[in-house]
C-alpha positions as CSV (number, residue, x, y, z in Angstrom):
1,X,101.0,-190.1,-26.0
2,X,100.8,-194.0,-26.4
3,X,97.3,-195.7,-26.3
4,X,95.5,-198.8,-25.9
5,X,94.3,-200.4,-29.2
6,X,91.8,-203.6,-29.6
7,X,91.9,-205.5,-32.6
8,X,89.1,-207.8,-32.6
9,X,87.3,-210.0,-34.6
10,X,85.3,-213.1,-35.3
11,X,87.9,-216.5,-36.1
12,X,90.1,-216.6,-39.3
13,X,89.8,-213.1,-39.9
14,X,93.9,-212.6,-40.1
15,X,94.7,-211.1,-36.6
16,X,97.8,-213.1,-35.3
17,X,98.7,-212.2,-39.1
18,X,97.6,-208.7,-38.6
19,X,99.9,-208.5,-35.6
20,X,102.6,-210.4,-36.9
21,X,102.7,-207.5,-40.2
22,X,102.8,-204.9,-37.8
23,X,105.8,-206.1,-35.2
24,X,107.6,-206.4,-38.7
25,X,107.1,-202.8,-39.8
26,X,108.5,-201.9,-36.7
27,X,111.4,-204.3,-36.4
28,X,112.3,-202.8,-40.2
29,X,112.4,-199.8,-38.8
30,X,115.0,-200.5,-36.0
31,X,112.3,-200.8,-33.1
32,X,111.7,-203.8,-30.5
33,X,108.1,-205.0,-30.2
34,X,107.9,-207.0,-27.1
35,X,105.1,-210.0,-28.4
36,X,102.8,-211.7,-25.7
37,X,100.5,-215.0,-25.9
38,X,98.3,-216.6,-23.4
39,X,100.0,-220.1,-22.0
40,X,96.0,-221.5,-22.7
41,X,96.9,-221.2,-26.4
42,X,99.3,-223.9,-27.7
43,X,97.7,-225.3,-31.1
44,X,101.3,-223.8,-32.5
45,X,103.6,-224.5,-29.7
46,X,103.8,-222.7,-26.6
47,X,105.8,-219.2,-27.2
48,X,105.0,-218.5,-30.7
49,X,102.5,-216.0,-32.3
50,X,101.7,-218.0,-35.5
51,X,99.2,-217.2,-38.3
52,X,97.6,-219.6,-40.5
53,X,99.3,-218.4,-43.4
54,X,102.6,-219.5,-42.1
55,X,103.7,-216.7,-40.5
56,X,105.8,-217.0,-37.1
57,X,107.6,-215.0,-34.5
58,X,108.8,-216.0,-30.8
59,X,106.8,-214.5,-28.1
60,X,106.9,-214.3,-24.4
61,X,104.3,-217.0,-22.5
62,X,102.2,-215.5,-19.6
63,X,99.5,-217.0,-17.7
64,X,96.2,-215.6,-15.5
65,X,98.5,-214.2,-12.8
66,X,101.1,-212.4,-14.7
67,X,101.2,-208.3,-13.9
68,X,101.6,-207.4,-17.2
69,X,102.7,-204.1,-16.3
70,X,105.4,-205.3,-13.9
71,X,106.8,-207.0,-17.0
72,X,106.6,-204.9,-19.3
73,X,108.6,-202.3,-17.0
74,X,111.4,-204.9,-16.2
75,X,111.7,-205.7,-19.8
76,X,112.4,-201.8,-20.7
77,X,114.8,-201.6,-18.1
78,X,117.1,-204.2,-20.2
79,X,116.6,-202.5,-23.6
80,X,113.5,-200.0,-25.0
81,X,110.7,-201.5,-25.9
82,X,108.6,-199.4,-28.9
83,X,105.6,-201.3,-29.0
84,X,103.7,-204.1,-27.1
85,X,101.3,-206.9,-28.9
86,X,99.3,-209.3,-27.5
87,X,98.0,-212.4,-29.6
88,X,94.5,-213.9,-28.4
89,X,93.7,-210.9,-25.9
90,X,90.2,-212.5,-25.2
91,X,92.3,-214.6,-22.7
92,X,93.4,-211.9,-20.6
93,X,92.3,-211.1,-17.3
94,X,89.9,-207.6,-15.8
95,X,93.3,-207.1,-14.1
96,X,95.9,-207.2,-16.7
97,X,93.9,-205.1,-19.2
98,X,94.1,-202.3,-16.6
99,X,97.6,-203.3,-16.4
100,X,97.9,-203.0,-20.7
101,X,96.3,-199.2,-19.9
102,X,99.0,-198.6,-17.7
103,X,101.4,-199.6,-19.5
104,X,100.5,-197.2,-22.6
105,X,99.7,-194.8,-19.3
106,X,102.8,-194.9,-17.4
107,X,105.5,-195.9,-20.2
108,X,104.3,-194.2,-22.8
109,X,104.3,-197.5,-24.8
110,X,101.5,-198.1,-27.5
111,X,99.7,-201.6,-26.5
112,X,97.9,-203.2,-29.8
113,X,95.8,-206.4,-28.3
114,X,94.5,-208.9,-31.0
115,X,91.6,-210.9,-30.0
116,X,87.9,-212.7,-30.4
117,X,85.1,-210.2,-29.7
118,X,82.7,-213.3,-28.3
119,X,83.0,-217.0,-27.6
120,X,80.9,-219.9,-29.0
121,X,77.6,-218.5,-27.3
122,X,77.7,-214.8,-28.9
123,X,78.9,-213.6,-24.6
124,X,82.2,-211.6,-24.6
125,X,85.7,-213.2,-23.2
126,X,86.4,-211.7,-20.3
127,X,89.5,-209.9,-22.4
128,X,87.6,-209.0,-25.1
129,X,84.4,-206.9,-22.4
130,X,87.2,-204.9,-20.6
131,X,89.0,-204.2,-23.7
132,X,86.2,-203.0,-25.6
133,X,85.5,-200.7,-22.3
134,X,88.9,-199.6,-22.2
135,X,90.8,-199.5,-24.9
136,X,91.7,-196.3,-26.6
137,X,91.2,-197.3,-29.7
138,X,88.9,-200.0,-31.4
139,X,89.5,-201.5,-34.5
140,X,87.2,-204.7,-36.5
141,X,89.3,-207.0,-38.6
142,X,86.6,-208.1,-41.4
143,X,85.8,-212.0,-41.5
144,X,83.5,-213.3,-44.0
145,X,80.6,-215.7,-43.7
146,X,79.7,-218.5,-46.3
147,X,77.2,-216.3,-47.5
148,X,79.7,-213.0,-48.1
149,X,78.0,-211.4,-45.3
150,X,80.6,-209.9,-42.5
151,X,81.3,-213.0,-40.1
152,X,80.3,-211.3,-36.3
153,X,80.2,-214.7,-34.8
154,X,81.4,-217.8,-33.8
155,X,80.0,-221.7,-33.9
156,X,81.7,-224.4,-32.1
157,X,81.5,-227.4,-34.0
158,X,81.4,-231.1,-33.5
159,X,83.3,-234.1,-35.2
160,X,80.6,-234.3,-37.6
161,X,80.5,-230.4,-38.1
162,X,77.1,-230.0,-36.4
163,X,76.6,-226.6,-34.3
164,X,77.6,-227.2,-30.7
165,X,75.3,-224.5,-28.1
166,X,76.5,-225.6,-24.8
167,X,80.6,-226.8,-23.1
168,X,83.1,-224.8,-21.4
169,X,84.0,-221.3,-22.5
170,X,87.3,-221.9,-24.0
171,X,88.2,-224.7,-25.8
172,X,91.4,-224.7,-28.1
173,X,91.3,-225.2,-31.5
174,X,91.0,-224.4,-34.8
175,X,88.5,-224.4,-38.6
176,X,88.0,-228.3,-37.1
177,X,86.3,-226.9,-34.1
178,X,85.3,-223.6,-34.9
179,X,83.2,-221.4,-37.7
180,X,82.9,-218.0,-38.2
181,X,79.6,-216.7,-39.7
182,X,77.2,-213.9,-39.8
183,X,74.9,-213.3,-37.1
184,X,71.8,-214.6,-39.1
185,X,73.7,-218.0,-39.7
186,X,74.3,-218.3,-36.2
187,X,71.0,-218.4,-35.3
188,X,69.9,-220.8,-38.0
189,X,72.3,-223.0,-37.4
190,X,71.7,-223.3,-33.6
191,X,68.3,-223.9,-34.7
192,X,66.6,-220.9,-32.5
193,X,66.2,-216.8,-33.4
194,X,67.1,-215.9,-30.3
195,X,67.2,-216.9,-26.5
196,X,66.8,-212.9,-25.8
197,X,63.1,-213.1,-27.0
């Protein structure tokens, strides 16, 4: 039986990479992977998967209102699809990682969703809390902070590379706007131990 799998991680921890590895072993093999990208996310282009190593392949561009399972089942009418991957899952809606269940559900095709575990502020994407909820399967891609301790977190940065604590959710970019560190350099940076306590 196909399942839902989350692939998460702090930033620059390899996952469009990750992703991109795994739609080739299955292409080699002779089996279509249908690839998916939030329209939000066009530091690469718009309907690209593309990993900072250089990697690339074409993927299809959906935004907050696409059902995901509606696609998915029109695609497989034209030709079988083995495997579904989405790139920067955080970005997803409660509603179309229900959908991604149902598609592993109903189809019987795996789902493997690659995305940031938390935003700037240590609080889960909305993607990110309802896949961690729902998906069958979890699995950490290892960063690694500036001190060789495991990266669990994200700082936004400014143009002078000072810690940012406060701006929309999502902002787009890239290692100019964003750092991946442990949790204890998060909270040194920002300048406070914690606003829990």
């Amino acid at each position: 039986m196909a399942k839902l799998y989350f692939y998460y991680s702090s930033m620059n921890a390899g996952k469009s990479t990750s992703l991109l590895q795994s739609s080739y072993n299955y292409q080699e093999r002779g089996m279509r992977t249908y690839l998916l990208t939030p329209e939000i996310d066009v530091r690469y282009g718009a309907g690209k998967v593309t990993s900072r190593i250089g990697l690339e392949a074409d993927a299809y561009v959906f935004d907050e209102s696409e059902d995901l399972l509606n696609l998915v089942r029109v695609q497989t009418e034209e030709v079988a699809i083995s495997c579904v991957m989405v790139d920067e899952a955080q970005f997803l809606t409660r509603d179309q990682v229900w959908a991604l269940g149902r598609v592993s559900d109903e189809l019987d095709i795996p789902v493997l969703a690659y995305g940031l575990r938390t935003d700037f502020r240590g609080e889960p994407f909305t993607g990110s809390k309802y896949l961690l909820a729902w998906a069958d399967n979890l699995k950490e891609i290892k960063a690694i902070c500036h001190c060789g301790r495991k990266a669990t977190m994200v700082l936004r940065i400014d143009e002078s590379g000072k810690p940012v604590s406060s701006g929309e959710q999502v902002v787009i970019g890239g290692n100019d706007q964003y750092e991946s560190v442990c949790r204890k350099h998060f909270t040194d940076k920002l300048g406070r131990k914690s606003e829990f306590t």
